[in-house]
Biotite code that builds the C-alpha atoms (Angstrom):
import biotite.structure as struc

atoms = struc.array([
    struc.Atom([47.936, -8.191, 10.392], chain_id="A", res_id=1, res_name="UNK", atom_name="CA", element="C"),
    struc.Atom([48.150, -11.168, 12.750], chain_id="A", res_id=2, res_name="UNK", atom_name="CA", element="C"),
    struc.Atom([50.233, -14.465, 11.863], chain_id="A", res_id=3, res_name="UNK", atom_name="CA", element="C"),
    struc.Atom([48.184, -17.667, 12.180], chain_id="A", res_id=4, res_name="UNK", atom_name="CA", element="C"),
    struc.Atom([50.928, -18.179, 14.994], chain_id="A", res_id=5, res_name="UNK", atom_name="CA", element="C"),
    struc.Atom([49.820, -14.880, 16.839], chain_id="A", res_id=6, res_name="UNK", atom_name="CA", element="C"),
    struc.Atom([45.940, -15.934, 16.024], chain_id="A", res_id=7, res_name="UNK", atom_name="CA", element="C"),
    struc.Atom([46.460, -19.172, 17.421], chain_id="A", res_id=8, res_name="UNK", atom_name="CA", element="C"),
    struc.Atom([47.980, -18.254, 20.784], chain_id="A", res_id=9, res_name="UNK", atom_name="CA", element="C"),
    struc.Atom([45.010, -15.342, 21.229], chain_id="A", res_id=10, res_name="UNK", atom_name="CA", element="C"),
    struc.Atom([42.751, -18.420, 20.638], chain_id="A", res_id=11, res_name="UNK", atom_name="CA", element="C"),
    struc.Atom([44.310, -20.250, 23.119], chain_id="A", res_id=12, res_name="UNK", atom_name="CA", element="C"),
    struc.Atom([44.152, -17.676, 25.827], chain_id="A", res_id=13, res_name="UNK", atom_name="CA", element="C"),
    struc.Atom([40.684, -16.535, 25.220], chain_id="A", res_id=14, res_name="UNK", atom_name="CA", element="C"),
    struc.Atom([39.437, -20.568, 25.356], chain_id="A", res_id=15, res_name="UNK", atom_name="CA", element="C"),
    struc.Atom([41.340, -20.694, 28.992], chain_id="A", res_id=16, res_name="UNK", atom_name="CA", element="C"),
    struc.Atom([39.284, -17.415, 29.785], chain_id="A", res_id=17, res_name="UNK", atom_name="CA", element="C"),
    struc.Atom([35.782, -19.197, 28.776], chain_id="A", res_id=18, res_name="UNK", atom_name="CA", element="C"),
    struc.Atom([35.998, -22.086, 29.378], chain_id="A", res_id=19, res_name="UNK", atom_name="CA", element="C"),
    struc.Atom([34.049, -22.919, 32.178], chain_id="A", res_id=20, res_name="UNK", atom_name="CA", element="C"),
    struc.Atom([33.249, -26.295, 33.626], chain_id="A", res_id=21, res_name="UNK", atom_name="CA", element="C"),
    struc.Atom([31.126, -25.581, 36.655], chain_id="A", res_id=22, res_name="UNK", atom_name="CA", element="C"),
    struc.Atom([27.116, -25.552, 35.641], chain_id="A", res_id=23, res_name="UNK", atom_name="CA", element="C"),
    struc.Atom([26.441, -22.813, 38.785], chain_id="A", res_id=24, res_name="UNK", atom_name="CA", element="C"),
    struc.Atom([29.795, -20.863, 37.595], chain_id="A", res_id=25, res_name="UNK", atom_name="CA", element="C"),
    struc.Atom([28.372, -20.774, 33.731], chain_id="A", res_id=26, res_name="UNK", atom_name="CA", element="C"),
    struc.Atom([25.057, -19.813, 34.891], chain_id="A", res_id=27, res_name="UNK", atom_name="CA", element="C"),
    struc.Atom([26.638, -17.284, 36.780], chain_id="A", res_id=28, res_name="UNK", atom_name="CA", element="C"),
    struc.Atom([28.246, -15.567, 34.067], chain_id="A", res_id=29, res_name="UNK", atom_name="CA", element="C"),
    struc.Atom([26.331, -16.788, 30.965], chain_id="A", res_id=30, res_name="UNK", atom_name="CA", element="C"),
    struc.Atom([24.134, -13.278, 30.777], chain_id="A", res_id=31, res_name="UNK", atom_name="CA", element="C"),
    struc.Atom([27.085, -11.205, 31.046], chain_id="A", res_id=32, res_name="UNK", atom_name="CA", element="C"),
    struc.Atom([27.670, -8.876, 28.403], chain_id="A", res_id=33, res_name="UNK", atom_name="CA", element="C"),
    struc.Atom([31.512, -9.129, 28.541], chain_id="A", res_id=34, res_name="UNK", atom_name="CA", element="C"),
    struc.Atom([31.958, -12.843, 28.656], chain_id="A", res_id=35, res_name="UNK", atom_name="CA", element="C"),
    struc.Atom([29.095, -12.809, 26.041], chain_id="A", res_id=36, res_name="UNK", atom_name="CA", element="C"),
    struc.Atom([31.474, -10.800, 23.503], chain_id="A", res_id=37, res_name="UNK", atom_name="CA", element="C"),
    struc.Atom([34.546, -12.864, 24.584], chain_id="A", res_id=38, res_name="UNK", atom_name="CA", element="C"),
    struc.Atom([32.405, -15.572, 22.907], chain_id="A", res_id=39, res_name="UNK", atom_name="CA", element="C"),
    struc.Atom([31.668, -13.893, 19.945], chain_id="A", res_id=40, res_name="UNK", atom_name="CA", element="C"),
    struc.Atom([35.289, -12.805, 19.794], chain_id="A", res_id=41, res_name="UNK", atom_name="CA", element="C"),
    struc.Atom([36.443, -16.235, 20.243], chain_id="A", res_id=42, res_name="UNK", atom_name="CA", element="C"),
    struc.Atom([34.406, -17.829, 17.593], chain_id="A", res_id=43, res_name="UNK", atom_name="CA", element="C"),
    struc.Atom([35.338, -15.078, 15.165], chain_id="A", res_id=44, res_name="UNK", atom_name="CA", element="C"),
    struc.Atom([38.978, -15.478, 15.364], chain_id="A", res_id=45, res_name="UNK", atom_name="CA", element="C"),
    struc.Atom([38.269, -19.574, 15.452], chain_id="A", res_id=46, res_name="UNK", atom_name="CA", element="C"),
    struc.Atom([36.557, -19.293, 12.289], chain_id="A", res_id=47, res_name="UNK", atom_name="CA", element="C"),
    struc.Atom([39.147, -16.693, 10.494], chain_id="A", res_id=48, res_name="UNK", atom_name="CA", element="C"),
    struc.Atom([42.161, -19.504, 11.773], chain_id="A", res_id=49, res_name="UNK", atom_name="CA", element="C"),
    struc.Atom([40.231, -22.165, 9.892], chain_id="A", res_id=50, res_name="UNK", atom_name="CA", element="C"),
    struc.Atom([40.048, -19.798, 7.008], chain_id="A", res_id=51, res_name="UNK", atom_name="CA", element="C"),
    struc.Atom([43.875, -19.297, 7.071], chain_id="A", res_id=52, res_name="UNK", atom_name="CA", element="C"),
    struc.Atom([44.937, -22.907, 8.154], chain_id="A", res_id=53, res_name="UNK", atom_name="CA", element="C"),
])
């Protein structure tokens, strides 16, 4: 099992991976089903940090 620590830095990594500030560049990728999951895997392990913190 992970270590808030170890949660926190995949949180971190996977924000710099989605975030995206360009409107064209979101549209671009907003339908596609991997950066789709990477959002649903992001706010899944945001949620269980809250749980733990």
């Amino acid at each position: 099992m992970k270590n808030e620590k170890e949660i926190k830095e995949i949180v971190d990594e996977l924000e710099s991976a989605v975030n995206v500030d360009d409107t064209e560049e979101y549209d671009r990728v907003a339908e596609d089903k991997d950066f789709k999951y990477l959002c649903n895997v992001l706010d899944a392990l945001s949620w269980v940090l809250g749980e733990i913190s």
